[in-house]
N, CA, C and O atoms as a Maestro MAE file, in Angstrom:
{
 s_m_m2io_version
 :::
 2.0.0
}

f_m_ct {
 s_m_title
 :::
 protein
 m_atom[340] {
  # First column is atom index #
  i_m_mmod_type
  r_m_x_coord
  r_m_y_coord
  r_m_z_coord
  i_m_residue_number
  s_m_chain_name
  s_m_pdb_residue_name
  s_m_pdb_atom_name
  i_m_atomic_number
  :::
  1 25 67.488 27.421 27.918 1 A "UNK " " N  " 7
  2 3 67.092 27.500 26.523 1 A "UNK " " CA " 6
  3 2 67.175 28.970 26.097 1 A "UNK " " C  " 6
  4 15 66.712 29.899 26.760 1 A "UNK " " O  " 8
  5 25 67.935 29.111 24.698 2 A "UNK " " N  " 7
  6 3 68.107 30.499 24.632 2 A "UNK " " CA " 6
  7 2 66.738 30.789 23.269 2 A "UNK " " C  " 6
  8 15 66.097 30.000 22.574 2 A "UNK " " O  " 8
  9 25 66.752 32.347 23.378 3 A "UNK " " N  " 7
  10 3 65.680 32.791 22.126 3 A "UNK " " CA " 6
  11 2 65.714 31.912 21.100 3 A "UNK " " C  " 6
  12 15 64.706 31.208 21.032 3 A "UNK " " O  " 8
  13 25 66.473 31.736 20.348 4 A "UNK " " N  " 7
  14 3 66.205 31.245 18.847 4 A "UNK " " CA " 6
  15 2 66.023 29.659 19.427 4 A "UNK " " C  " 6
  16 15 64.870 29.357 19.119 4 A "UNK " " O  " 8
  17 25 66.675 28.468 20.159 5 A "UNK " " N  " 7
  18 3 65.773 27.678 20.357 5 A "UNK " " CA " 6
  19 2 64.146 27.364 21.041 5 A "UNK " " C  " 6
  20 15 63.373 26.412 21.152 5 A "UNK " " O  " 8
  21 25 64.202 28.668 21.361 6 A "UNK " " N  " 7
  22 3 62.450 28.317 21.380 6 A "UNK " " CA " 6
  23 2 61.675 28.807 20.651 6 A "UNK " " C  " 6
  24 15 60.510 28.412 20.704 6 A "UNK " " O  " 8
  25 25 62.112 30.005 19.566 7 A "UNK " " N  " 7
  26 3 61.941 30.339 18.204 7 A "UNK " " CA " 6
  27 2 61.373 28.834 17.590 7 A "UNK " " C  " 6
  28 15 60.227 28.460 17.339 7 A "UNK " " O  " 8
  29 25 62.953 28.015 17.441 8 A "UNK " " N  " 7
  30 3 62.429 27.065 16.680 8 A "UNK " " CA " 6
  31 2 61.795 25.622 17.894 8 A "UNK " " C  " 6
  32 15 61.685 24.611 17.201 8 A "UNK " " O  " 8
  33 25 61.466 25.375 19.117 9 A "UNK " " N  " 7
  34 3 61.093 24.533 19.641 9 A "UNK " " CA " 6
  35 2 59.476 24.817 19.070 9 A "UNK " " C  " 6
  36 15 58.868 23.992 18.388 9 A "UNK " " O  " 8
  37 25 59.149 25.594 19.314 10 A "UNK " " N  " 7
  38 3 57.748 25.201 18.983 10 A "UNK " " CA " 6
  39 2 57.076 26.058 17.303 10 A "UNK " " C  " 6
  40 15 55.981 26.582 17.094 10 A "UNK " " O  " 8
  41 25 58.046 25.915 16.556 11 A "UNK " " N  " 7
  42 3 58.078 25.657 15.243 11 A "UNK " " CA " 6
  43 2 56.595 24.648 14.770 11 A "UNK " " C  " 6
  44 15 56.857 24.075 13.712 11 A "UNK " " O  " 8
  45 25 55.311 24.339 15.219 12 A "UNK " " N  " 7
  46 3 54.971 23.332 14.889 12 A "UNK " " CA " 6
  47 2 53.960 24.518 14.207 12 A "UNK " " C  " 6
  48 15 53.863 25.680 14.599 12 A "UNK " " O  " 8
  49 25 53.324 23.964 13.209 13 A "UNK " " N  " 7
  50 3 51.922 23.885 12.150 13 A "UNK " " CA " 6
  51 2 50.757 23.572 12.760 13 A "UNK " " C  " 6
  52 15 50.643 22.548 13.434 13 A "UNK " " O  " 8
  53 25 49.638 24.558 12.547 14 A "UNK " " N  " 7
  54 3 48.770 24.226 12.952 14 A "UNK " " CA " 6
  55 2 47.581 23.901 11.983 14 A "UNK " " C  " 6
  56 15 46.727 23.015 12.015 14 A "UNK " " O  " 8
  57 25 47.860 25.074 10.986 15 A "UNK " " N  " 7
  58 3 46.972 24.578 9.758 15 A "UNK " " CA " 6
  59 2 47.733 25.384 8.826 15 A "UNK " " C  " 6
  60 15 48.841 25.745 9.221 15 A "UNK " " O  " 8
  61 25 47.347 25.756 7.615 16 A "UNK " " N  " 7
  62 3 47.230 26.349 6.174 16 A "UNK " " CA " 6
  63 2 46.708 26.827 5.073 16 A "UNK " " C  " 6
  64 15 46.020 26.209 4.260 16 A "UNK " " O  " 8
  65 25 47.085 28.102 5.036 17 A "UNK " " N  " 7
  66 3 45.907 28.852 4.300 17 A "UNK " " CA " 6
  67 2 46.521 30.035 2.995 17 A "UNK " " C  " 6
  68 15 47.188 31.041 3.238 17 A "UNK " " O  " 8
  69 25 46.162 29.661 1.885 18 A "UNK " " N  " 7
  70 3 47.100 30.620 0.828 18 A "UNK " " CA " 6
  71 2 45.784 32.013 0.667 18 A "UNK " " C  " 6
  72 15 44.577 31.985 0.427 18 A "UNK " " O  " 8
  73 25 46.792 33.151 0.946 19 A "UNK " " N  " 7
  74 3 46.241 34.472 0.588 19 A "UNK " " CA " 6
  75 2 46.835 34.974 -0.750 19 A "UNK " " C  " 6
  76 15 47.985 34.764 -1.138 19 A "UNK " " O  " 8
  77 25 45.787 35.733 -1.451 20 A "UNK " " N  " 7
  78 3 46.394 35.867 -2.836 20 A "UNK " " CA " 6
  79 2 48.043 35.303 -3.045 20 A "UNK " " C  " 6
  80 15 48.030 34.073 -3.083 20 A "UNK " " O  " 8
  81 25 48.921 35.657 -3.134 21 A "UNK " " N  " 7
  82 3 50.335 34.534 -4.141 21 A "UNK " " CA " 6
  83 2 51.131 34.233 -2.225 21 A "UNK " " C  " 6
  84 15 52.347 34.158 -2.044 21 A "UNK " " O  " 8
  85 25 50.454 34.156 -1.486 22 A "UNK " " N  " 7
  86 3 51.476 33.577 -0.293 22 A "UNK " " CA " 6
  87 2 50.717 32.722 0.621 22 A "UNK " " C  " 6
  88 15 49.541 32.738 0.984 22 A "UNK " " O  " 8
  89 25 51.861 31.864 0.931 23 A "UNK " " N  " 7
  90 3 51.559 30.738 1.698 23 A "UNK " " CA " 6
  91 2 51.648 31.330 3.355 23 A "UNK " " C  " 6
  92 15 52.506 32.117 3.751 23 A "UNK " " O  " 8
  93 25 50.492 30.714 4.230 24 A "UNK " " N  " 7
  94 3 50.475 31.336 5.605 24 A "UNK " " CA " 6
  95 2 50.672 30.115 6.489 24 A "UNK " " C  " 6
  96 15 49.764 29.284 6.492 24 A "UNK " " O  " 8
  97 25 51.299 29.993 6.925 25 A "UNK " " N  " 7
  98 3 51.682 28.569 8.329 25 A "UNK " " CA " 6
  99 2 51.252 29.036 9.541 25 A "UNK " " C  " 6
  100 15 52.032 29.619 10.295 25 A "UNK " " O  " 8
  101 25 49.827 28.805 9.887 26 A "UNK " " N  " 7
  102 3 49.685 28.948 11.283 26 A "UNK " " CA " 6
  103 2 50.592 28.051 12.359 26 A "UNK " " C  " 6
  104 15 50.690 26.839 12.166 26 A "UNK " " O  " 8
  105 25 51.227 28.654 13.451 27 A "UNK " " N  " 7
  106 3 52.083 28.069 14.304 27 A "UNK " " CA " 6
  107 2 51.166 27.749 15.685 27 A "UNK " " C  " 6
  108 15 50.079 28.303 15.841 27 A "UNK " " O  " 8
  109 25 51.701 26.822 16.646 28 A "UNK " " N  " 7
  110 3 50.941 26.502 17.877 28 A "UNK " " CA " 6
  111 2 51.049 27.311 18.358 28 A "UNK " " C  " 6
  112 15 50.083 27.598 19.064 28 A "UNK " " O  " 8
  113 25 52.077 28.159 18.376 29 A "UNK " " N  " 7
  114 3 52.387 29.391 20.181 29 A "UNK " " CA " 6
  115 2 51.756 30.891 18.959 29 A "UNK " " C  " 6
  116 15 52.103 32.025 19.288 29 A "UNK " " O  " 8
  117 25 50.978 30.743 17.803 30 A "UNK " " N  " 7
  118 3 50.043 32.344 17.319 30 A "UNK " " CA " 6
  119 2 50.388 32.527 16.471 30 A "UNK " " C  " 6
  120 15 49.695 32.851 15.506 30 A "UNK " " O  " 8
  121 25 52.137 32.343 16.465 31 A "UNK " " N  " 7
  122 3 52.744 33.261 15.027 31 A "UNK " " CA " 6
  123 2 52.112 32.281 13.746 31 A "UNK " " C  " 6
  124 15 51.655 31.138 13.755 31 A "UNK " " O  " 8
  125 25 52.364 33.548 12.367 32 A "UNK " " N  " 7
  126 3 51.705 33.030 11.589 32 A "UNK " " CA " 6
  127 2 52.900 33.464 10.568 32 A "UNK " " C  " 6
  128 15 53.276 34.635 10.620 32 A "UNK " " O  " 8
  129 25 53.561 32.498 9.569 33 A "UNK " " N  " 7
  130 3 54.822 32.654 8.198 33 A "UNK " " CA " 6
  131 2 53.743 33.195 7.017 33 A "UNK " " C  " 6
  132 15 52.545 32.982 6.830 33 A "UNK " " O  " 8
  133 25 54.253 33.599 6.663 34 A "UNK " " N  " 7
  134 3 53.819 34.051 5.369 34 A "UNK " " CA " 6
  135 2 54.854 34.483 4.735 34 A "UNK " " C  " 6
  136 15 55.575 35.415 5.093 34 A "UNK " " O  " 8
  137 25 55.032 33.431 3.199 35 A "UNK " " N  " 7
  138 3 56.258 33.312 2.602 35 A "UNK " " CA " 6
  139 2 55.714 33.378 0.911 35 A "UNK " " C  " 6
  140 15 54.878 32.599 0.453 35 A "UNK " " O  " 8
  141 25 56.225 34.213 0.315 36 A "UNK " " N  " 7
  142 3 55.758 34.222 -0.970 36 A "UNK " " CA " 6
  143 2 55.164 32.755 -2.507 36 A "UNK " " C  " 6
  144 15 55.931 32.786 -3.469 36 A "UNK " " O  " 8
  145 25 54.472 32.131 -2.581 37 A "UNK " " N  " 7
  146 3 54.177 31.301 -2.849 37 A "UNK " " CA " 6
  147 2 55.403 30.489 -4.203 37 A "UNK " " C  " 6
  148 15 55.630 29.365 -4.651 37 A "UNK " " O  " 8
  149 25 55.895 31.892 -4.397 38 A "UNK " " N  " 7
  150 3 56.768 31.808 -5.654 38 A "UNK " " CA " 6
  151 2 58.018 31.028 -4.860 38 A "UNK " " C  " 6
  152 15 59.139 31.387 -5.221 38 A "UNK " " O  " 8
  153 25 57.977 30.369 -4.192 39 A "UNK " " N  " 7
  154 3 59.553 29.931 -2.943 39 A "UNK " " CA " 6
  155 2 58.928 28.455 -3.551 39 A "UNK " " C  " 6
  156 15 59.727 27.540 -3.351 39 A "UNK " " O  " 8
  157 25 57.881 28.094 -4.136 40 A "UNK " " N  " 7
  158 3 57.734 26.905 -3.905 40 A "UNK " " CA " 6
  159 2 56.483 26.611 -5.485 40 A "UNK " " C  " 6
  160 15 55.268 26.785 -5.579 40 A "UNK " " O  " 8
  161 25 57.494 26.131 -6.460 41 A "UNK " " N  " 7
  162 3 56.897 26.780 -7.792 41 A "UNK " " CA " 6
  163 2 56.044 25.598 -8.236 41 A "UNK " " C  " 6
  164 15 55.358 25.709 -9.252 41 A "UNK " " O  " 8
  165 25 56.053 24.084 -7.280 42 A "UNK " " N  " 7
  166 3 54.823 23.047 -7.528 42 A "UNK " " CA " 6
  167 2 53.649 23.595 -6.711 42 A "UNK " " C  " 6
  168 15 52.550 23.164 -7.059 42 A "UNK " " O  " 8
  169 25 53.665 24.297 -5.886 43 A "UNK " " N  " 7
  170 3 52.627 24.945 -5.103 43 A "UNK " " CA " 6
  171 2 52.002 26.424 -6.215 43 A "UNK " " C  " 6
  172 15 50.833 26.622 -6.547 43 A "UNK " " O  " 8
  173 25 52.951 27.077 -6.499 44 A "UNK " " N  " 7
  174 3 52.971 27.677 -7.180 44 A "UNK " " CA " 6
  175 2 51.883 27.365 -8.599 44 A "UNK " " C  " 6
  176 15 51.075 28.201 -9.002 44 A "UNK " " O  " 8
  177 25 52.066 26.082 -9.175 45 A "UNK " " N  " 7
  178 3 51.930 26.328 -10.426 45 A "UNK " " CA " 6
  179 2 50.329 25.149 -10.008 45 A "UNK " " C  " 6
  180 15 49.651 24.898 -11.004 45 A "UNK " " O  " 8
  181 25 49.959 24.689 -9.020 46 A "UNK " " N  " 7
  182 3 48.933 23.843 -8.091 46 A "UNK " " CA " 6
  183 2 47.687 24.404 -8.392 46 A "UNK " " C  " 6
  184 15 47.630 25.627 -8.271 46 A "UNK " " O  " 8
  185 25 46.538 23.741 -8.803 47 A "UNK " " N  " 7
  186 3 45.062 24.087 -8.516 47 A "UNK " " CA " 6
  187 2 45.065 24.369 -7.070 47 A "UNK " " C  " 6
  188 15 45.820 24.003 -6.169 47 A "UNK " " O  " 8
  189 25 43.741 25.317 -7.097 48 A "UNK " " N  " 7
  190 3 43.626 25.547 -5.878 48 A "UNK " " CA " 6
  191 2 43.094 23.966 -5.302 48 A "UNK " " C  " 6
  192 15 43.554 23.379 -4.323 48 A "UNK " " O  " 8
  193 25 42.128 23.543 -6.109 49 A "UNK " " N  " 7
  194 3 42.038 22.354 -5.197 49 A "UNK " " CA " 6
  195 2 42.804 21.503 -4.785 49 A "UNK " " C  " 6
  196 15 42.557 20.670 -3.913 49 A "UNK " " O  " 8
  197 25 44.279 21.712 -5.670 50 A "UNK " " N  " 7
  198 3 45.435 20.758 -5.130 50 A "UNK " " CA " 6
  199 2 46.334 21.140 -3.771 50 A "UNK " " C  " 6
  200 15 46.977 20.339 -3.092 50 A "UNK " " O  " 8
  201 25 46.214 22.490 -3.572 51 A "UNK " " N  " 7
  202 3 46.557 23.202 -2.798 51 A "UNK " " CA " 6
  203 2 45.754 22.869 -1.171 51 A "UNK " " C  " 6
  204 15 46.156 22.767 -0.012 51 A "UNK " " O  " 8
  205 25 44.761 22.802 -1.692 52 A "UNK " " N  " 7
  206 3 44.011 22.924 -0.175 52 A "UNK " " CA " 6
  207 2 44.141 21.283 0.092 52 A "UNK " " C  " 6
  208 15 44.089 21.132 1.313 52 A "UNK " " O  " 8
  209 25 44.252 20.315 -0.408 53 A "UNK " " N  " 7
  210 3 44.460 18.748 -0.274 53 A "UNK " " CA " 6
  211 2 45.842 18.673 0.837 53 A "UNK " " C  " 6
  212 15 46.874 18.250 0.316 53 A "UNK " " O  " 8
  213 25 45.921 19.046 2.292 54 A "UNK " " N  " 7
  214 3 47.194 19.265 2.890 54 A "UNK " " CA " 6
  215 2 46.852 18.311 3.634 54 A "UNK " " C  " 6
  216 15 45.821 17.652 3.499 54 A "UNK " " O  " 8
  217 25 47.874 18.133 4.662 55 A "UNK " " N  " 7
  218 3 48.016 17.083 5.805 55 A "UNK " " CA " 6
  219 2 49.276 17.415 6.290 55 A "UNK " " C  " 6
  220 15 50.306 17.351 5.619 55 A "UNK " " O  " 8
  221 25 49.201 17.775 7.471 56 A "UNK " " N  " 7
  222 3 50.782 18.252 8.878 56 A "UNK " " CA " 6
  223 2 51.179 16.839 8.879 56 A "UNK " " C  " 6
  224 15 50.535 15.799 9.017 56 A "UNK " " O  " 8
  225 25 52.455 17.101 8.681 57 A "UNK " " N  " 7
  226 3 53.783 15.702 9.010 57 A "UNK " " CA " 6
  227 2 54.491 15.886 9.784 57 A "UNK " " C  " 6
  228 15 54.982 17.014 9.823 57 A "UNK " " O  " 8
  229 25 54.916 14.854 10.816 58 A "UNK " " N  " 7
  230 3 55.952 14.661 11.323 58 A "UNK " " CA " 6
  231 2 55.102 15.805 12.844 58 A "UNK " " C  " 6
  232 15 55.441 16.938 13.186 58 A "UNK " " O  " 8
  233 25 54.080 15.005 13.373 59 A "UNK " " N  " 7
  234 3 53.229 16.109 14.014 59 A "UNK " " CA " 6
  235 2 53.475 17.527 13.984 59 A "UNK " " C  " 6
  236 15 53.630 18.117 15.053 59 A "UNK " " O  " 8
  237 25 53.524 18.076 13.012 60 A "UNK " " N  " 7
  238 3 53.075 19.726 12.649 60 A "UNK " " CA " 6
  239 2 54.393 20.161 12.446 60 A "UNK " " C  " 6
  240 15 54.395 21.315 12.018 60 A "UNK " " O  " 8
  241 25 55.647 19.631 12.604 61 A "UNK " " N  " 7
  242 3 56.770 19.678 11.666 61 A "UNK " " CA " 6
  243 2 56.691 19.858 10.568 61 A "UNK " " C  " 6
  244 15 57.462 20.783 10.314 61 A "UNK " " O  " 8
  245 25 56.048 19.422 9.407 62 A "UNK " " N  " 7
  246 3 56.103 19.845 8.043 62 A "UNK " " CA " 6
  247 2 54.599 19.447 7.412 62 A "UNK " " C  " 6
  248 15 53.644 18.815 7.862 62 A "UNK " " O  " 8
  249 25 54.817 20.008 6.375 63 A "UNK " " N  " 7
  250 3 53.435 19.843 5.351 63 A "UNK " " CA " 6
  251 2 53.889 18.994 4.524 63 A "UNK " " C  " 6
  252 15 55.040 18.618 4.303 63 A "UNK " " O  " 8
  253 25 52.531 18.609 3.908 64 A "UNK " " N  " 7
  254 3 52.445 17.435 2.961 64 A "UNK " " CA " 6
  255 2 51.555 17.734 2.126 64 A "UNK " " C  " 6
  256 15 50.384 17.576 2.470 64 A "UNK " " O  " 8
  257 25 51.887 18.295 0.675 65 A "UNK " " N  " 7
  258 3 50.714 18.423 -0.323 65 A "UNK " " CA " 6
  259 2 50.471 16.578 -1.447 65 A "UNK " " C  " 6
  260 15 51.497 16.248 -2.041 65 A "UNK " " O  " 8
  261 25 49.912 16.142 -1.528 66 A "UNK " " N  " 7
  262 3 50.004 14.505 -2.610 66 A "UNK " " CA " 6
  263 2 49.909 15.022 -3.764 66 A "UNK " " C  " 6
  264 15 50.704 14.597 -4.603 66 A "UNK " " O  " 8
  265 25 48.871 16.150 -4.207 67 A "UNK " " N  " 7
  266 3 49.040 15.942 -5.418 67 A "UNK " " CA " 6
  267 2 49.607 17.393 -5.927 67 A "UNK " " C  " 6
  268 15 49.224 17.892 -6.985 67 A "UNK " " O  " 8
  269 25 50.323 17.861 -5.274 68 A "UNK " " N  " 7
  270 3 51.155 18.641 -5.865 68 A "UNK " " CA " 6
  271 2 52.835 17.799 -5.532 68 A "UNK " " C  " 6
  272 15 53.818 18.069 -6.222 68 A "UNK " " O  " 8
  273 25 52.873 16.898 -4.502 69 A "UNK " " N  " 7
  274 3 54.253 16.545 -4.670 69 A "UNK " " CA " 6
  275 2 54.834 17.287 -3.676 69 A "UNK " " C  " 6
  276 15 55.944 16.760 -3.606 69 A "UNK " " O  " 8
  277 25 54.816 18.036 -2.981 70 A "UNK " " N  " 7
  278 3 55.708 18.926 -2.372 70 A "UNK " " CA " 6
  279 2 55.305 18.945 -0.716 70 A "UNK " " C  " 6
  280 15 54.181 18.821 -0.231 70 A "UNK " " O  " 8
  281 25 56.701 19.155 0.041 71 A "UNK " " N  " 7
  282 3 56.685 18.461 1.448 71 A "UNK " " CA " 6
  283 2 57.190 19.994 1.840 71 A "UNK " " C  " 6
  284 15 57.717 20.511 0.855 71 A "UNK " " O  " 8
  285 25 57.179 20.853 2.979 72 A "UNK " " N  " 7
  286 3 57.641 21.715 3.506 72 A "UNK " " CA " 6
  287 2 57.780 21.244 4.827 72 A "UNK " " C  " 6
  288 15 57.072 20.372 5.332 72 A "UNK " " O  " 8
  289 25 59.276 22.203 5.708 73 A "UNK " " N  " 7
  290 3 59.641 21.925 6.841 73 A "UNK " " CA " 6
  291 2 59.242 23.440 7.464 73 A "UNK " " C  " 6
  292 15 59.446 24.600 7.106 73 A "UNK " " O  " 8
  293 25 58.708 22.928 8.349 74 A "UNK " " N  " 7
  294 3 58.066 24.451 9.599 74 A "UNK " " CA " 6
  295 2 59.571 25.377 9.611 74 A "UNK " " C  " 6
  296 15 59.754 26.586 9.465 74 A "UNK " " O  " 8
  297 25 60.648 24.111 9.879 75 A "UNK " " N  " 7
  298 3 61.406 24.985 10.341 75 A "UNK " " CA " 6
  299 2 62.205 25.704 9.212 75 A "UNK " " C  " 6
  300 15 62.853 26.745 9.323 75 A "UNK " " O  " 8
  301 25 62.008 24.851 7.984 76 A "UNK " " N  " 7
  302 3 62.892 25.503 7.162 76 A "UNK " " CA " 6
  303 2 62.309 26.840 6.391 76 A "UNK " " C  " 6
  304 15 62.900 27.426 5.485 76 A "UNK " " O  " 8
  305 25 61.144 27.166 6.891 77 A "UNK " " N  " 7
  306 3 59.947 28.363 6.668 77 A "UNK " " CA " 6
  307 2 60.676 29.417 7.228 77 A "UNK " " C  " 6
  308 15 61.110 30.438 6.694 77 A "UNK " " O  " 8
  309 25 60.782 28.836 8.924 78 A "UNK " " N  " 7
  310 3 61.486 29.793 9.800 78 A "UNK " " CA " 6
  311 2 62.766 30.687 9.190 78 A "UNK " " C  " 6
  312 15 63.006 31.891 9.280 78 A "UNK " " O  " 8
  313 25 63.683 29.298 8.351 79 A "UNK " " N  " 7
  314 3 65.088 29.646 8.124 79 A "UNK " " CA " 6
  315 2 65.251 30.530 7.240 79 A "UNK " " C  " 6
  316 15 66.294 31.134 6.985 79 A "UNK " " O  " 8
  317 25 63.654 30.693 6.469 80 A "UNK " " N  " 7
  318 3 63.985 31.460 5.369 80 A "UNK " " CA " 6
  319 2 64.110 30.718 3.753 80 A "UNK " " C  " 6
  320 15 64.220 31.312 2.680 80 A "UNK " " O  " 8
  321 25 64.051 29.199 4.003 81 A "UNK " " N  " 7
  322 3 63.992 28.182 2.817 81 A "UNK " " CA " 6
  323 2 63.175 28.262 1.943 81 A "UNK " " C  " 6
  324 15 62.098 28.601 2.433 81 A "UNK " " O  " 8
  325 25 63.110 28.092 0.634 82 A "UNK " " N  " 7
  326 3 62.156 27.969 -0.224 82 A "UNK " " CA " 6
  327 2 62.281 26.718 -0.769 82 A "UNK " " C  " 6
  328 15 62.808 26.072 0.137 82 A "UNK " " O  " 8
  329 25 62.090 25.874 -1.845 83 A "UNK " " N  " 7
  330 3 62.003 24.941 -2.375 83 A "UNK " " CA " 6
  331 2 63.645 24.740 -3.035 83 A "UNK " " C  " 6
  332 15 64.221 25.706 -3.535 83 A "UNK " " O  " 8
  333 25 64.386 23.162 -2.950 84 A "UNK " " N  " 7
  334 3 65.579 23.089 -3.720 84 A "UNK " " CA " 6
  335 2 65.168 23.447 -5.208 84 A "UNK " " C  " 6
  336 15 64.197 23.063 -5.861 84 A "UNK " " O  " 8
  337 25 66.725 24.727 -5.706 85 A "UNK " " N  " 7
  338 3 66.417 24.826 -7.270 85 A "UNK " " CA " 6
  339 2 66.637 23.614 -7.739 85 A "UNK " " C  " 6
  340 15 66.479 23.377 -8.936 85 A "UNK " " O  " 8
  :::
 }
 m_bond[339] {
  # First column is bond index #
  i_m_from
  i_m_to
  i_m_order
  :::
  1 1 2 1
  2 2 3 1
  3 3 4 2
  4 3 5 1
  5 5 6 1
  6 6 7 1
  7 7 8 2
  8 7 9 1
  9 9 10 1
  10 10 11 1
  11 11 12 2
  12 11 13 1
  13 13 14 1
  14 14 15 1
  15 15 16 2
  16 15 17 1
  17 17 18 1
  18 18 19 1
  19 19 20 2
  20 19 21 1
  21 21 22 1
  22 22 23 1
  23 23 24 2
  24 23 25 1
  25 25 26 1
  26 26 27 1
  27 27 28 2
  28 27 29 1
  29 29 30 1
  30 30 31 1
  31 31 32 2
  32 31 33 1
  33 33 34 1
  34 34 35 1
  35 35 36 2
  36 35 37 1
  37 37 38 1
  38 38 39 1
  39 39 40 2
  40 39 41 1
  41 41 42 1
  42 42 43 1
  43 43 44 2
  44 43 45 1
  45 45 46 1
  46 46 47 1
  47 47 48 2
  48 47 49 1
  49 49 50 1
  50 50 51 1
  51 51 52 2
  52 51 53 1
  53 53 54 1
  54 54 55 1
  55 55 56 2
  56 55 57 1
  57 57 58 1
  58 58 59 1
  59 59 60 2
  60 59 61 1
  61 61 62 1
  62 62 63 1
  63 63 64 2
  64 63 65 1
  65 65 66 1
  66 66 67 1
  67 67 68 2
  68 67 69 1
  69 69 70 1
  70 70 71 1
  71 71 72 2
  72 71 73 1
  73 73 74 1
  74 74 75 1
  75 75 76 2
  76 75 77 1
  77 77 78 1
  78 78 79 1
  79 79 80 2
  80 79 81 1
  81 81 82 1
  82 82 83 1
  83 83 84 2
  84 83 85 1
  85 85 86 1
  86 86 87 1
  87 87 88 2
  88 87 89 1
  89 89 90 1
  90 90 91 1
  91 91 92 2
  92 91 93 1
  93 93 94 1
  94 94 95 1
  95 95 96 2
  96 95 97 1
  97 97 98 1
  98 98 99 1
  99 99 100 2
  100 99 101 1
  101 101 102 1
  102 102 103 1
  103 103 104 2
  104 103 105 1
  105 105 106 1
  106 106 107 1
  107 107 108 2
  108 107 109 1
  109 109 110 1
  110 110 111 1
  111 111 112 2
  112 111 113 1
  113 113 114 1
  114 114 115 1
  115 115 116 2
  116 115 117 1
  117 117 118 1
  118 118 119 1
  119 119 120 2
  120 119 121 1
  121 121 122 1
  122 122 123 1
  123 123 124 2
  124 123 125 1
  125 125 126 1
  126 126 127 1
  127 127 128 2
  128 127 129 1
  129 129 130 1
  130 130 131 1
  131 131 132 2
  132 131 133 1
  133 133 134 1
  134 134 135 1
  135 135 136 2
  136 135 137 1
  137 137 138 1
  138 138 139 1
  139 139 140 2
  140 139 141 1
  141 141 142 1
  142 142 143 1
  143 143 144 2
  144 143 145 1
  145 145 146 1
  146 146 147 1
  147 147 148 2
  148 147 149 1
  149 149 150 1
  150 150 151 1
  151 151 152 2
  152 151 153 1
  153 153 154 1
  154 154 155 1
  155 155 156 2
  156 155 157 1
  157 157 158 1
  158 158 159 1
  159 159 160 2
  160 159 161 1
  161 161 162 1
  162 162 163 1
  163 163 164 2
  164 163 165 1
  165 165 166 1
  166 166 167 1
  167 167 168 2
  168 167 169 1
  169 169 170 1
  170 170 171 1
  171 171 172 2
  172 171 173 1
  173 173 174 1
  174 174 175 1
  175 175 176 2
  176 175 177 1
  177 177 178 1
  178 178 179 1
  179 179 180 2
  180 179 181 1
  181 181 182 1
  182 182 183 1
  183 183 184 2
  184 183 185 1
  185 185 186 1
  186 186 187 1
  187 187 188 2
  188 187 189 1
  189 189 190 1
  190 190 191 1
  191 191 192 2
  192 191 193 1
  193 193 194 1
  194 194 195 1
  195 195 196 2
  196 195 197 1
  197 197 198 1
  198 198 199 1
  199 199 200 2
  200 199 201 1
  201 201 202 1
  202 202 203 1
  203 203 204 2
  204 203 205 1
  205 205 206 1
  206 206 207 1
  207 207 208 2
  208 207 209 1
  209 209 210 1
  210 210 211 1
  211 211 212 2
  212 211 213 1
  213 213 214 1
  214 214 215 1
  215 215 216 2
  216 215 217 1
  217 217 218 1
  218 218 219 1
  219 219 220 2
  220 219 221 1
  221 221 222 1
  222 222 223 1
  223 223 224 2
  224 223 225 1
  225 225 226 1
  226 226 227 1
  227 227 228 2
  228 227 229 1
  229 229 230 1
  230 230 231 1
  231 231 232 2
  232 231 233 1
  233 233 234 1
  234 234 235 1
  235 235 236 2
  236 235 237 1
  237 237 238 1
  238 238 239 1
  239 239 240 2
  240 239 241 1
  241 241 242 1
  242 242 243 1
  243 243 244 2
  244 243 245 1
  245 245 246 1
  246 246 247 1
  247 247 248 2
  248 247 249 1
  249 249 250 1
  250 250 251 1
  251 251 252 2
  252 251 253 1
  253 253 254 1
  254 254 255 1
  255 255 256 2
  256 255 257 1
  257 257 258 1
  258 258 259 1
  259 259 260 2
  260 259 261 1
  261 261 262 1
  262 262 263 1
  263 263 264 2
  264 263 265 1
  265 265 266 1
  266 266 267 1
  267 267 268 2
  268 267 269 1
  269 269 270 1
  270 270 271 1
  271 271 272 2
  272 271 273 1
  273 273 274 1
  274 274 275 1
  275 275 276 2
  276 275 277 1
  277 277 278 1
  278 278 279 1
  279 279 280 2
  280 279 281 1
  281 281 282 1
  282 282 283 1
  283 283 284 2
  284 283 285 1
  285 285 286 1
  286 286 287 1
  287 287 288 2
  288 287 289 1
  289 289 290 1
  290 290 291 1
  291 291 292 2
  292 291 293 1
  293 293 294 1
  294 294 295 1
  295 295 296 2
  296 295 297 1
  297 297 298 1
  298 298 299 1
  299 299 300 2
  300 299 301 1
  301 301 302 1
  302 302 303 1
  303 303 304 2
  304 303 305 1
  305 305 306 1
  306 306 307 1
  307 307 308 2
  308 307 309 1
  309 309 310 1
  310 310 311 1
  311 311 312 2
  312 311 313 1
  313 313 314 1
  314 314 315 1
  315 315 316 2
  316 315 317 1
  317 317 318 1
  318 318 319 1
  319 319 320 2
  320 319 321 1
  321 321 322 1
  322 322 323 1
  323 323 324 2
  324 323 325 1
  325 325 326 1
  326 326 327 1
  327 327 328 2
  328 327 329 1
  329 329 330 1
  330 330 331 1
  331 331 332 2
  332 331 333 1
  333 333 334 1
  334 334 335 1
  335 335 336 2
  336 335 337 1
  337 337 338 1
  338 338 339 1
  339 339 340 2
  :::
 }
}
């Protein structure tokens, strides 16, 4: 197994937590994403209470907000993805 697949093997979510305008993805193996909130403009434009309403999908593969609508992939955090324009 080379670097970047174990970069992304353990890609998983552990929880979620927004600091002033950015989103933070705690990971299982420590690391922590922090990606500007503006990548993702239903999160973005979200009560906080809609925001904190989360649930890990696809066991800690991706997030799941309901009432904002919006699904994120761990890995596509990694890739550098923000939301389709």
């Amino acid at each position: 197994m080379n670097i970047s697949e174990r970069a992304y093997s353990s890609a998983i979510a552990t929880t979620v937590e927004f600091i002033e305008s950015k989103l933070v993805v705690h990971l299982v193996d420590g690391r922590e994403l922090h990606v500007p909130l503006s990548w993702f403009p239903r999160l973005q434009s979200a009560t906080s209470d809609e925001r904190e309403h989360w649930r890990l999908i696809g066991q800690g593969c991706g997030i799941h907000w309901e009432y904002a609508d919006e699904d994120i992939s761990v890995l596509g955090l990694l890739r550098g993805e923000g939301a389709p324009s």
